[in-house]
PQR file with spaces between the fields and no chain letter, atoms N, CA, C, O and H, PARSE charges and radii, in Angstrom:
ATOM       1  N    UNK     1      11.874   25.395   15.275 -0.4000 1.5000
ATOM       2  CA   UNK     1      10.449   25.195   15.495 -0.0000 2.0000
ATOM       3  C    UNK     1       9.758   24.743   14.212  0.5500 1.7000
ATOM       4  O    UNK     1       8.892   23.878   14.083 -0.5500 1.4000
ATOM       5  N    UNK     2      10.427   25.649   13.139 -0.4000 1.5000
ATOM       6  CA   UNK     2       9.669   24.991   11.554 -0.0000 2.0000
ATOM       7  C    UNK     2       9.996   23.331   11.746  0.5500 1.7000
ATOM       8  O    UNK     2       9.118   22.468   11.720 -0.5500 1.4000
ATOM       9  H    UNK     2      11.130   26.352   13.244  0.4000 1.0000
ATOM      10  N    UNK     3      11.302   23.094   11.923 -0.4000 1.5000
ATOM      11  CA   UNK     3      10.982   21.196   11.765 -0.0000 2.0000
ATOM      12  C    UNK     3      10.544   20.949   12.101  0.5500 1.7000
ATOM      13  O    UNK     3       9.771   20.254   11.441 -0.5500 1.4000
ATOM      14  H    UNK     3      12.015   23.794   11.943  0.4000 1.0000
ATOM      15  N    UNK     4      10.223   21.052   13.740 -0.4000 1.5000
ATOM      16  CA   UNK     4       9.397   19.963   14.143 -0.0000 2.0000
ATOM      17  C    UNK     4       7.560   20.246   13.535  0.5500 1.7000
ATOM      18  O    UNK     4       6.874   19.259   13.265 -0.5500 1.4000
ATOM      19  H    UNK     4      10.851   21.617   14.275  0.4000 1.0000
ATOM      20  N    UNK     5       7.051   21.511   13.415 -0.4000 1.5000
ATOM      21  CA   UNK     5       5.924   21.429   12.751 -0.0000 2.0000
ATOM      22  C    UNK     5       6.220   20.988   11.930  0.5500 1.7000
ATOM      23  O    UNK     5       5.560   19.951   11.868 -0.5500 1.4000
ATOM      24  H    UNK     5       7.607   22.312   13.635  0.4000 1.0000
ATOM      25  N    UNK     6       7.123   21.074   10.765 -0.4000 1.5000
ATOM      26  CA   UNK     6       7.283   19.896    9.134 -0.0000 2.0000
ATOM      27  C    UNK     6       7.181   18.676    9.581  0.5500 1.7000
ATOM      28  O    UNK     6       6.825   17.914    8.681 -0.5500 1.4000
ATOM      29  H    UNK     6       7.660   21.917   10.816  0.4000 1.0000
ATOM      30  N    UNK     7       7.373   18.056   10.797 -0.4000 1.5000
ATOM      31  CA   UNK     7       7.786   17.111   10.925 -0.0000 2.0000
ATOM      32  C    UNK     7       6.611   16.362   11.320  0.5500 1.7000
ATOM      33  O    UNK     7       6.370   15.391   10.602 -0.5500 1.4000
ATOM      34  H    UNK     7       7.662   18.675   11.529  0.4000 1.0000
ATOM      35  N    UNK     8       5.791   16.581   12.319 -0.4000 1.5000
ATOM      36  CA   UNK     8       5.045   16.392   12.631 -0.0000 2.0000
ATOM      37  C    UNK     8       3.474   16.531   11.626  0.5500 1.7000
ATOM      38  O    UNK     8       2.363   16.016   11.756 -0.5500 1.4000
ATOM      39  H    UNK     8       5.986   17.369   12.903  0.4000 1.0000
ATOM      40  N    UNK     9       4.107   17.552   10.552 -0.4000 1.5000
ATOM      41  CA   UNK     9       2.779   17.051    9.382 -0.0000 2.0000
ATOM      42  C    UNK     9       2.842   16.050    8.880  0.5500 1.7000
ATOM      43  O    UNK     9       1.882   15.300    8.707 -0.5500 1.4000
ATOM      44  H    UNK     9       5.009   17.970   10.446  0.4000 1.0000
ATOM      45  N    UNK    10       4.423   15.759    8.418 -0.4000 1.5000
ATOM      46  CA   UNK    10       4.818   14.405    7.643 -0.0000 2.0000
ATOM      47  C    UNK    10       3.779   13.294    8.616  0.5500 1.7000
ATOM      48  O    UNK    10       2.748   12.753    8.215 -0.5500 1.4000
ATOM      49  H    UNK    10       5.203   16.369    8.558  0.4000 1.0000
ATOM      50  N    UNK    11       4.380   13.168    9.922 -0.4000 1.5000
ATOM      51  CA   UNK    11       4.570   11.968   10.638 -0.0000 2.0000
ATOM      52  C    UNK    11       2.337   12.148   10.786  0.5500 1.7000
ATOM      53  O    UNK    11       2.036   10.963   10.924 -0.5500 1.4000
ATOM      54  H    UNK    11       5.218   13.607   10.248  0.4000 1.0000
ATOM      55  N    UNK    12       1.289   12.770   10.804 -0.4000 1.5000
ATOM      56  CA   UNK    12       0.025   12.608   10.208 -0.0000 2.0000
ATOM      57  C    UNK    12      -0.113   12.436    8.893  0.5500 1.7000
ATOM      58  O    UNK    12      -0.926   11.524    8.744 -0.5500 1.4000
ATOM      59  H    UNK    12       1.534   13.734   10.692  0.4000 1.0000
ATOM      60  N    UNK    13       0.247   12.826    7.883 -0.4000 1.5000
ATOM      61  CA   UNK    13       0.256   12.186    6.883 -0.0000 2.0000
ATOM      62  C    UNK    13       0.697   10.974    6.451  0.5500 1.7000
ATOM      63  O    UNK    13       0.357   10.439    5.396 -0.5500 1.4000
ATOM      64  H    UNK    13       0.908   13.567    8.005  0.4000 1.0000
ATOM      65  N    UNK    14       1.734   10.374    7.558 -0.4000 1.5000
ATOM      66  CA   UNK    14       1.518    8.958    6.927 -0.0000 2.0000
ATOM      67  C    UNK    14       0.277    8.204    8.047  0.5500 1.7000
ATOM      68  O    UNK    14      -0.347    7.177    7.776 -0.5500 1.4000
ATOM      69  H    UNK    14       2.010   10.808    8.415  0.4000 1.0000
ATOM      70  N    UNK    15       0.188    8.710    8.850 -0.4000 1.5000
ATOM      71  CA   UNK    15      -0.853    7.972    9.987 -0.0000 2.0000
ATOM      72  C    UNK    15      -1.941    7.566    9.000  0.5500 1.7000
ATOM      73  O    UNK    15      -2.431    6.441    8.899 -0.5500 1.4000
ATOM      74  H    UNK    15       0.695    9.544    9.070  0.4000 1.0000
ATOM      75  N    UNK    16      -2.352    9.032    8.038 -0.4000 1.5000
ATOM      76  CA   UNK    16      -3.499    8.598    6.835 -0.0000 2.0000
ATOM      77  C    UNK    16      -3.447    8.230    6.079  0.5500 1.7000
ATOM      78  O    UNK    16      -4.388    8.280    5.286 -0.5500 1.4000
ATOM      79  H    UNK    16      -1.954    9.946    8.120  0.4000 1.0000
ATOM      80  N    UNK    17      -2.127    7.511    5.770 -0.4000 1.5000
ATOM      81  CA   UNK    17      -1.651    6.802    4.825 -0.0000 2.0000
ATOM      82  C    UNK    17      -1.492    5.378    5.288  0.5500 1.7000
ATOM      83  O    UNK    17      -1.465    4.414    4.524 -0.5500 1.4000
ATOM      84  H    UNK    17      -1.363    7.470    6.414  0.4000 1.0000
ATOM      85  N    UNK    18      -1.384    5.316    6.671 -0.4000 1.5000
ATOM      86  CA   UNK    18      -1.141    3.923    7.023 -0.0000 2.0000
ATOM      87  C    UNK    18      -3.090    3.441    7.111  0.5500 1.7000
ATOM      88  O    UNK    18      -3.370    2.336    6.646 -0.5500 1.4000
ATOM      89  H    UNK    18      -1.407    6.100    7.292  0.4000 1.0000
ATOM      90  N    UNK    19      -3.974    4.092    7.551 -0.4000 1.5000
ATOM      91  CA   UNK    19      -5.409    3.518    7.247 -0.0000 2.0000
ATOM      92  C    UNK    19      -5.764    3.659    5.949  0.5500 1.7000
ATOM      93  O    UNK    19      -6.798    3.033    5.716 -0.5500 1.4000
ATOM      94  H    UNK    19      -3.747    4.989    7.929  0.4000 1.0000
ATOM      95  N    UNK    20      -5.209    4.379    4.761 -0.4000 1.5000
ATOM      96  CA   UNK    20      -5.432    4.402    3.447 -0.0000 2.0000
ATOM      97  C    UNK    20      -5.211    3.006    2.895  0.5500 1.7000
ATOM      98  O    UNK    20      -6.029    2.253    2.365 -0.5500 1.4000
ATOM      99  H    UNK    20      -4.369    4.888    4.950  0.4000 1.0000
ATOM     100  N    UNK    21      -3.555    2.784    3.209 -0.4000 1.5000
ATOM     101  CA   UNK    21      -2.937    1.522    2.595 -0.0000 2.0000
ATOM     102  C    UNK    21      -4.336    0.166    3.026  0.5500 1.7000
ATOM     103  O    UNK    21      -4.969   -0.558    2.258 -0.5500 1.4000
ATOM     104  H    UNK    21      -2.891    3.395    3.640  0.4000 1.0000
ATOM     105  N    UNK    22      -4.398    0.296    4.683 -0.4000 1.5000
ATOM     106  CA   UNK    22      -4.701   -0.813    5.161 -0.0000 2.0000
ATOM     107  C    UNK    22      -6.598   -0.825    4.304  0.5500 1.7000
ATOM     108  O    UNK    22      -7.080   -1.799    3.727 -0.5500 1.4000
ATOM     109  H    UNK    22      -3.884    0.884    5.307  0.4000 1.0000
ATOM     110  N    UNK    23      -7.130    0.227    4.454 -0.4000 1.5000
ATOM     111  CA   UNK    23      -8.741   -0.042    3.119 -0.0000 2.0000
ATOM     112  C    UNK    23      -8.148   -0.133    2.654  0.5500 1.7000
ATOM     113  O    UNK    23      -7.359   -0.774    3.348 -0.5500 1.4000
ATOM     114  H    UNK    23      -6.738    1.019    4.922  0.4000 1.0000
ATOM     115  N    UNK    24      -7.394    0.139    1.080 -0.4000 1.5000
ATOM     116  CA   UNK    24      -7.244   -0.224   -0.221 -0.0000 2.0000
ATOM     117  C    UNK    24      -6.772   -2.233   -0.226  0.5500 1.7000
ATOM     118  O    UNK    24      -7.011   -3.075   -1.091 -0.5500 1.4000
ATOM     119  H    UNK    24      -8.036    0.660    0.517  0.4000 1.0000
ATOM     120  N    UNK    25      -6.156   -2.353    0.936 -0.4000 1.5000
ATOM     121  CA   UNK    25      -5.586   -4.108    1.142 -0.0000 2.0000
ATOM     122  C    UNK    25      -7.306   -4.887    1.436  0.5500 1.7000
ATOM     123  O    UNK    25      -7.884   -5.809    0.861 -0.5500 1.4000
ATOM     124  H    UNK    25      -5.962   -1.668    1.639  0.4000 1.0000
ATOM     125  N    UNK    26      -7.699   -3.993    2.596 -0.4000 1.5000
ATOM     126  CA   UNK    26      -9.043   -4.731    3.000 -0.0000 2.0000
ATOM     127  C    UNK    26     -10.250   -4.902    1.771  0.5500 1.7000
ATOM     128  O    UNK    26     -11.049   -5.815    1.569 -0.5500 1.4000
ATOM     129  H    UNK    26      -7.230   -3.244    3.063  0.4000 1.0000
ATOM     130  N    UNK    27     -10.039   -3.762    1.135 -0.4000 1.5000
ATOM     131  CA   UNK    27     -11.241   -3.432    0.264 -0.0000 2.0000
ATOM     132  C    UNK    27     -10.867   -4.642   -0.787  0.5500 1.7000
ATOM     133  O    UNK    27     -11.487   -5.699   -0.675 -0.5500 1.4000
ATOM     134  H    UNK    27      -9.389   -3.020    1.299  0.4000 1.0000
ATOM     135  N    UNK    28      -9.927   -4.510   -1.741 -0.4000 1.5000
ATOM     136  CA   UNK    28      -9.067   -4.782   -2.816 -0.0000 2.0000
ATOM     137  C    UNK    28      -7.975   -6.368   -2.807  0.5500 1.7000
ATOM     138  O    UNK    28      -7.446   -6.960   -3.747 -0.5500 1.4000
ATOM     139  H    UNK    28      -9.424   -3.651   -1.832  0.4000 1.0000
ATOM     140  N    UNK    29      -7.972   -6.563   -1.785 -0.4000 1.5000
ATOM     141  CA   UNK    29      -6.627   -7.782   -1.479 -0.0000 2.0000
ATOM     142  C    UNK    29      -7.650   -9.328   -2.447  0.5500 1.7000
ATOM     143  O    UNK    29      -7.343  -10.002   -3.430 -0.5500 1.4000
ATOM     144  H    UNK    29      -8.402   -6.083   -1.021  0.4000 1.0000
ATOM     145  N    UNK    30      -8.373   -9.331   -1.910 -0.4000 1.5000
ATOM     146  CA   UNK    30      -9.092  -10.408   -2.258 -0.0000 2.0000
ATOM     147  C    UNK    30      -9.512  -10.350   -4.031  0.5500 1.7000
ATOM     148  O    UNK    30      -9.566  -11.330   -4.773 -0.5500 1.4000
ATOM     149  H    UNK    30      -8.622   -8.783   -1.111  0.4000 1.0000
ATOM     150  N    UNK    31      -9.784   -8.866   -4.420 -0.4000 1.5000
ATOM     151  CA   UNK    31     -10.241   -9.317   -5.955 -0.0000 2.0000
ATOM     152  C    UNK    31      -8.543   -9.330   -6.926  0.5500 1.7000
ATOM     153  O    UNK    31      -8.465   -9.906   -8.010 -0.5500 1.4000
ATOM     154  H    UNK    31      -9.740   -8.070   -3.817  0.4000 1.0000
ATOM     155  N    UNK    32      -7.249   -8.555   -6.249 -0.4000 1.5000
ATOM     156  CA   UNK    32      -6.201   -8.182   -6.739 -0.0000 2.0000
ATOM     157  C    UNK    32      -5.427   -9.919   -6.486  0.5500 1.7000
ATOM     158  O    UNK    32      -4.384  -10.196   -7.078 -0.5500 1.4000
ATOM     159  H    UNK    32      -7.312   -8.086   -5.367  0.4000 1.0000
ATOM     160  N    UNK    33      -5.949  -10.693   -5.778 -0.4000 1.5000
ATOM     161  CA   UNK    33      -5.135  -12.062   -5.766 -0.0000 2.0000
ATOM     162  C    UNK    33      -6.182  -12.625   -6.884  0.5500 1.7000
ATOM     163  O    UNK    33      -5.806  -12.692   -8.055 -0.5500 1.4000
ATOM     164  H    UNK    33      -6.796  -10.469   -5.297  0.4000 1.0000
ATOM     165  N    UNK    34      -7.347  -12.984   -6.558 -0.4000 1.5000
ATOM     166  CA   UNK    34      -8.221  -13.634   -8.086 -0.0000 2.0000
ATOM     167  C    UNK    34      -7.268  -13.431   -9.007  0.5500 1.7000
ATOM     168  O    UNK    34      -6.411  -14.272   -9.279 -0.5500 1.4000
ATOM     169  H    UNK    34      -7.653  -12.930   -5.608  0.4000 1.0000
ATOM     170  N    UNK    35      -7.400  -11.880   -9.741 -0.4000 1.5000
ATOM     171  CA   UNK    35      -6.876  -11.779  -10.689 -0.0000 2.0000
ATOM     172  C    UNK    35      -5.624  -11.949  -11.308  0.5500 1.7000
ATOM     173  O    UNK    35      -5.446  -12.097  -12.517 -0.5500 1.4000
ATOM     174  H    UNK    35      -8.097  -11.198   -9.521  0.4000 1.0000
ATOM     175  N    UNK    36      -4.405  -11.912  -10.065 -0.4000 1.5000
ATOM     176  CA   UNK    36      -3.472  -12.042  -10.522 -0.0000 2.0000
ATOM     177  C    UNK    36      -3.097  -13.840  -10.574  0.5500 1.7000
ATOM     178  O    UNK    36      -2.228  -14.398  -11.244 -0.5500 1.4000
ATOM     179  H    UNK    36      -4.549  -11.792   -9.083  0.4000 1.0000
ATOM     180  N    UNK    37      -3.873  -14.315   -9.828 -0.4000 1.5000
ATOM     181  CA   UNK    37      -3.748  -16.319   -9.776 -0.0000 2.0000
ATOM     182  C    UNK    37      -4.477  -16.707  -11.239  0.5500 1.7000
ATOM     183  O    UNK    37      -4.389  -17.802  -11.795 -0.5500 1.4000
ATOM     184  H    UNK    37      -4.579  -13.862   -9.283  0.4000 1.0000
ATOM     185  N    UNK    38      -5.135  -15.668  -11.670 -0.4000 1.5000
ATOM     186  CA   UNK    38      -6.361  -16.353  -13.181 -0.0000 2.0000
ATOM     187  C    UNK    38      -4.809  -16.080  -14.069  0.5500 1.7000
ATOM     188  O    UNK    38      -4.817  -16.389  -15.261 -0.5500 1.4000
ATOM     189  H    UNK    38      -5.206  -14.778  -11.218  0.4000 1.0000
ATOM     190  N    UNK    39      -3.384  -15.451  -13.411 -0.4000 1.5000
ATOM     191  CA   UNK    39      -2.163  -15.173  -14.680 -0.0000 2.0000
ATOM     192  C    UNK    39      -1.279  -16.307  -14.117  0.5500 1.7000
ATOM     193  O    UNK    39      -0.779  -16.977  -15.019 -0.5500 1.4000
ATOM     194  H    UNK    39      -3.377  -15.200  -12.443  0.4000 1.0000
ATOM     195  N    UNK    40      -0.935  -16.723  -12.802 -0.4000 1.5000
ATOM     196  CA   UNK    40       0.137  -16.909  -12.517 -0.0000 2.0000
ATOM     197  C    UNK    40      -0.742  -18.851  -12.179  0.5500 1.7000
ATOM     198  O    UNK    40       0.136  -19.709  -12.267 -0.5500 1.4000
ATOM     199  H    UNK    40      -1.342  -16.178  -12.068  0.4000 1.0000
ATOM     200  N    UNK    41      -1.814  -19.312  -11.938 -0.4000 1.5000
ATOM     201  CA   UNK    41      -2.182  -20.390  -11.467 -0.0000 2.0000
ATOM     202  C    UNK    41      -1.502  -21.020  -10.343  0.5500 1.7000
ATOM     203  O    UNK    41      -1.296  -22.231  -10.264 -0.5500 1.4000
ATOM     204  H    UNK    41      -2.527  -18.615  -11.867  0.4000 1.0000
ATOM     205  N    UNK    42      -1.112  -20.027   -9.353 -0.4000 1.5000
ATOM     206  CA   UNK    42      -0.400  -20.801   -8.598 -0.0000 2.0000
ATOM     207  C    UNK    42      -0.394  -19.653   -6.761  0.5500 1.7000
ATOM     208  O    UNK    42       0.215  -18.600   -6.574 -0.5500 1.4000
ATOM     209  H    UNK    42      -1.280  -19.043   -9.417  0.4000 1.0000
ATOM     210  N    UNK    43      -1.278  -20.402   -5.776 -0.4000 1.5000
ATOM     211  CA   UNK    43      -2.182  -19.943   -4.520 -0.0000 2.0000
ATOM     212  C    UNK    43      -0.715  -19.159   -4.357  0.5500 1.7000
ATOM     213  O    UNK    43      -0.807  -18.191   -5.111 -0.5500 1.4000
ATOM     214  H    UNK    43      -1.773  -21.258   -5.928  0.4000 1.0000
ATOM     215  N    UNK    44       0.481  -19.139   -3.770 -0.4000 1.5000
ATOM     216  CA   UNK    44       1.654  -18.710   -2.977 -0.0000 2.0000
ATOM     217  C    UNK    44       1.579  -17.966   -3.931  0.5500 1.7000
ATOM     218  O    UNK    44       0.583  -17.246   -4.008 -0.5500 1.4000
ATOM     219  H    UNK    44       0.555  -19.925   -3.157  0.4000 1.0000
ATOM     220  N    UNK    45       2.639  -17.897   -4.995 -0.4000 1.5000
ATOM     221  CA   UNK    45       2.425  -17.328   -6.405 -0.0000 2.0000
ATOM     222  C    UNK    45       2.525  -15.808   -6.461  0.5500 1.7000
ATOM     223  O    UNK    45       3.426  -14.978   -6.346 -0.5500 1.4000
ATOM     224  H    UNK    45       3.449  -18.481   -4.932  0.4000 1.0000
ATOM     225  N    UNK    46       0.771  -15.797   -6.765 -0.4000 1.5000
ATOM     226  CA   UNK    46       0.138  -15.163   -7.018 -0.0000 2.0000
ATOM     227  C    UNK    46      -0.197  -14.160   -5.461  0.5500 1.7000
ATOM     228  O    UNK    46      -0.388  -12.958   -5.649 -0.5500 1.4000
ATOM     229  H    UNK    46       0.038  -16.471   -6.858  0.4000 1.0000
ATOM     230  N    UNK    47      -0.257  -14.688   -3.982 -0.4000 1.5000
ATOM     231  CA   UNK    47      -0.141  -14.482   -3.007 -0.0000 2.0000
ATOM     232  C    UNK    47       1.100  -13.216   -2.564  0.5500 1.7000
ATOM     233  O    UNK    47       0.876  -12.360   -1.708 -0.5500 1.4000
ATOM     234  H    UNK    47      -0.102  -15.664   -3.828  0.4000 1.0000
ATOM     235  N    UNK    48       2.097  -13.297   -3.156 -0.4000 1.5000
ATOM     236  CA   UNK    48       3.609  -13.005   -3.287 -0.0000 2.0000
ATOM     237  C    UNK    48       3.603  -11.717   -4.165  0.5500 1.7000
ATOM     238  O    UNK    48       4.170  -10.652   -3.924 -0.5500 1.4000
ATOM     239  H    UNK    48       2.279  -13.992   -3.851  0.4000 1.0000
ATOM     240  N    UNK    49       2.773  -12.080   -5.325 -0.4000 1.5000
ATOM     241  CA   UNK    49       2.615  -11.159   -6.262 -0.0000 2.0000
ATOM     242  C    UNK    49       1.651   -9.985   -5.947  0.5500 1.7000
ATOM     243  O    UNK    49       1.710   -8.892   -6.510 -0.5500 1.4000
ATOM     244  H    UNK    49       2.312  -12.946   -5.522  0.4000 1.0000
ATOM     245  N    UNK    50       0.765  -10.324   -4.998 -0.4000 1.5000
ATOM     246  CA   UNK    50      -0.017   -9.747   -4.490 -0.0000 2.0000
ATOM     247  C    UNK    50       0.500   -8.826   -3.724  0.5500 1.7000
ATOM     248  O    UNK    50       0.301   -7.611   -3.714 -0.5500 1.4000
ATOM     249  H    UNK    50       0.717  -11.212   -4.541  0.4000 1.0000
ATOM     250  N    UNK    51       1.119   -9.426   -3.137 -0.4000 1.5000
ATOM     251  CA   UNK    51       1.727   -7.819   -1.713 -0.0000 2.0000
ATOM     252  C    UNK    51       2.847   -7.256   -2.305  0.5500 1.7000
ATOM     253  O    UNK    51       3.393   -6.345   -1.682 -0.5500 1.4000
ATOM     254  H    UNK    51       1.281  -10.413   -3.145  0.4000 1.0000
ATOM     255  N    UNK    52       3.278   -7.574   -3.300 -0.4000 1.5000
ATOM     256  CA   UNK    52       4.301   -6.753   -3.910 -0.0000 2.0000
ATOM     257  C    UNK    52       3.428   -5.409   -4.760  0.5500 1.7000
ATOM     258  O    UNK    52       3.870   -4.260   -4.784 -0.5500 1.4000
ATOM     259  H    UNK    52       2.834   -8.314   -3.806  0.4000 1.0000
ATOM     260  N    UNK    53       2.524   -5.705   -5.221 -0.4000 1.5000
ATOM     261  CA   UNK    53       1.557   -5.008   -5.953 -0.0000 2.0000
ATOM     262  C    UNK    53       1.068   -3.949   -4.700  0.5500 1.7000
ATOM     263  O    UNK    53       0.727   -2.802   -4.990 -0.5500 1.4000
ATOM     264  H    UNK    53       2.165   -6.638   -5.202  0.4000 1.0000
ATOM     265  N    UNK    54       1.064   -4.382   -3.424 -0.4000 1.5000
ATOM     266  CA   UNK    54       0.327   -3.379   -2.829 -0.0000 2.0000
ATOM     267  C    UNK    54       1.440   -2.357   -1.740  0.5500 1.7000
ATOM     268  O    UNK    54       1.162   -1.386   -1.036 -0.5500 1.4000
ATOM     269  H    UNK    54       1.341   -5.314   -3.189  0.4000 1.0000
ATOM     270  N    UNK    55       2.835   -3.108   -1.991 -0.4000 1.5000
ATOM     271  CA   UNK    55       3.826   -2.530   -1.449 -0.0000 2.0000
ATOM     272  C    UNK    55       3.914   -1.654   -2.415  0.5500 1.7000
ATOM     273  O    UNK    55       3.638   -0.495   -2.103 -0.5500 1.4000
ATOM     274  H    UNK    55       3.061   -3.897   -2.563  0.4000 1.0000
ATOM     275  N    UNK    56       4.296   -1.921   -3.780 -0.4000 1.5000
ATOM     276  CA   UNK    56       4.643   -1.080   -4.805 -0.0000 2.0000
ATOM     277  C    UNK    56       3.648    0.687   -4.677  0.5500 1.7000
ATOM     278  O    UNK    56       4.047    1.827   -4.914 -0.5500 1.4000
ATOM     279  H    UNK    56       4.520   -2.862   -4.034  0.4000 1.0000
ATOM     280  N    UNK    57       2.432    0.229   -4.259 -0.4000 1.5000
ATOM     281  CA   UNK    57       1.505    1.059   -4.213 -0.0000 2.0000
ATOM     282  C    UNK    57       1.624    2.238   -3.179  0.5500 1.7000
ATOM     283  O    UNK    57       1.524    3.461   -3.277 -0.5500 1.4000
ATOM     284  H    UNK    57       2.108   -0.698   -4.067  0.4000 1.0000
ATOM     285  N    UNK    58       1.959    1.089   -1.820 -0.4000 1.5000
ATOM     286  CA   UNK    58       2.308    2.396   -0.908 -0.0000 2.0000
ATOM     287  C    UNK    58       3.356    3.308   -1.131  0.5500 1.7000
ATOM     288  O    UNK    58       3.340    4.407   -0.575 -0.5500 1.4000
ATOM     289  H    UNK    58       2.040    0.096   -1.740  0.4000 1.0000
ATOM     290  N    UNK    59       4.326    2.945   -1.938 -0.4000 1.5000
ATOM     291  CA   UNK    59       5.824    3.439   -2.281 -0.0000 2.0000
ATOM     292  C    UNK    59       5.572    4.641   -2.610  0.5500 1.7000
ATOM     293  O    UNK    59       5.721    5.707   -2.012 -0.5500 1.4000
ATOM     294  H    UNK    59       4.339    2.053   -2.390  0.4000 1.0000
ATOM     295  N    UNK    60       5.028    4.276   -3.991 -0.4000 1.5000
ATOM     296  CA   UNK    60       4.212    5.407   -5.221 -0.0000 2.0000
ATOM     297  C    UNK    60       3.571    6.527   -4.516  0.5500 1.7000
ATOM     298  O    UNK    60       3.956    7.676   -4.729 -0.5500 1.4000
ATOM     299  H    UNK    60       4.907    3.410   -4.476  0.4000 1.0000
ATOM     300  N    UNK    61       2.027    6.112   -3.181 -0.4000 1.5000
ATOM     301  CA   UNK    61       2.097    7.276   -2.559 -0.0000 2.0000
ATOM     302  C    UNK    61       2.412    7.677   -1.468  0.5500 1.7000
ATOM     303  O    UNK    61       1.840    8.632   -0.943 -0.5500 1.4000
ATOM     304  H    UNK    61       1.713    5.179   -3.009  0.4000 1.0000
ATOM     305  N    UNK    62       3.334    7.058   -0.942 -0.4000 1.5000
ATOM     306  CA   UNK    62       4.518    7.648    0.048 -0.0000 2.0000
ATOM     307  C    UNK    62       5.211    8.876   -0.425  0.5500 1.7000
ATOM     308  O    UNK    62       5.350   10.010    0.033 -0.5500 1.4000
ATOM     309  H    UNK    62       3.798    6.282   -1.369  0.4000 1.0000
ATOM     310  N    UNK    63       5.636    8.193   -1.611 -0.4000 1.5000
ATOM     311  CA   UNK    63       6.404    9.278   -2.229 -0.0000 2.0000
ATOM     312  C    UNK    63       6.116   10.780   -2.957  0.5500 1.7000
ATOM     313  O    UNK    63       6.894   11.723   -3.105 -0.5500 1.4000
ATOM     314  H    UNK    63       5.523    7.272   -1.983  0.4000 1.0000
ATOM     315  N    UNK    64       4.807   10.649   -3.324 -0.4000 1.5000
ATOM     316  CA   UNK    64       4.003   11.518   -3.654 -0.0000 2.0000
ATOM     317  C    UNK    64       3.890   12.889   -2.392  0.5500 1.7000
ATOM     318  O    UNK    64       3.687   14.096   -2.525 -0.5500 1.4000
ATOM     319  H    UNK    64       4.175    9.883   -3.205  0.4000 1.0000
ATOM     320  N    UNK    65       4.114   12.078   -1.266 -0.4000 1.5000
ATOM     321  CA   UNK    65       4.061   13.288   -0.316 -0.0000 2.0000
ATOM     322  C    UNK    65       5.034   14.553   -0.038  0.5500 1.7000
ATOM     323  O    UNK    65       4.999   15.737    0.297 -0.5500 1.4000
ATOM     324  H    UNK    65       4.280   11.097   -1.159  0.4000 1.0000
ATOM     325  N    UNK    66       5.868   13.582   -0.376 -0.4000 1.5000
ATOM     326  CA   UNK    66       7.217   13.992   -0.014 -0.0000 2.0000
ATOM     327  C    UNK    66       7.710   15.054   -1.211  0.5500 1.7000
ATOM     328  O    UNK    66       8.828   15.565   -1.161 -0.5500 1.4000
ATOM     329  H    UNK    66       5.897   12.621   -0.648  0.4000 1.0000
């Protein structure tokens, strides 16, 4: 019975992690490509570099939960 309550906290905690990720992309996506194209000058690029930056991010607090 403990797993499945463990389990089922996990599996809400990422639910608030999956609308966390998606504001921080909505809020943030647009000034985090500017900045990284004013390094890399290049639309795909910098595009590429971009979602790696925000994958990297979810990783970090994915993992934090755990």
């Amino acid at each position: 019975m403990e797993d499945l309550e463990h389990s089922s906290y996990f599996a809400s905690q990422e639910q608030e992690y999956a609308f966390s990720i998606d504001d921080l992309m909505d809020q943030y996506s647009d000034v985090e490509l500017h900045l990284v194209y004013t390094y890399v000058k290049n639309r795909t690029v910098a595009e590429d570099l971009t979602q790696v930056i925000f994958i990297k991010c979810y990783e970090k607090v994915k993992g934090s939960l755990l």
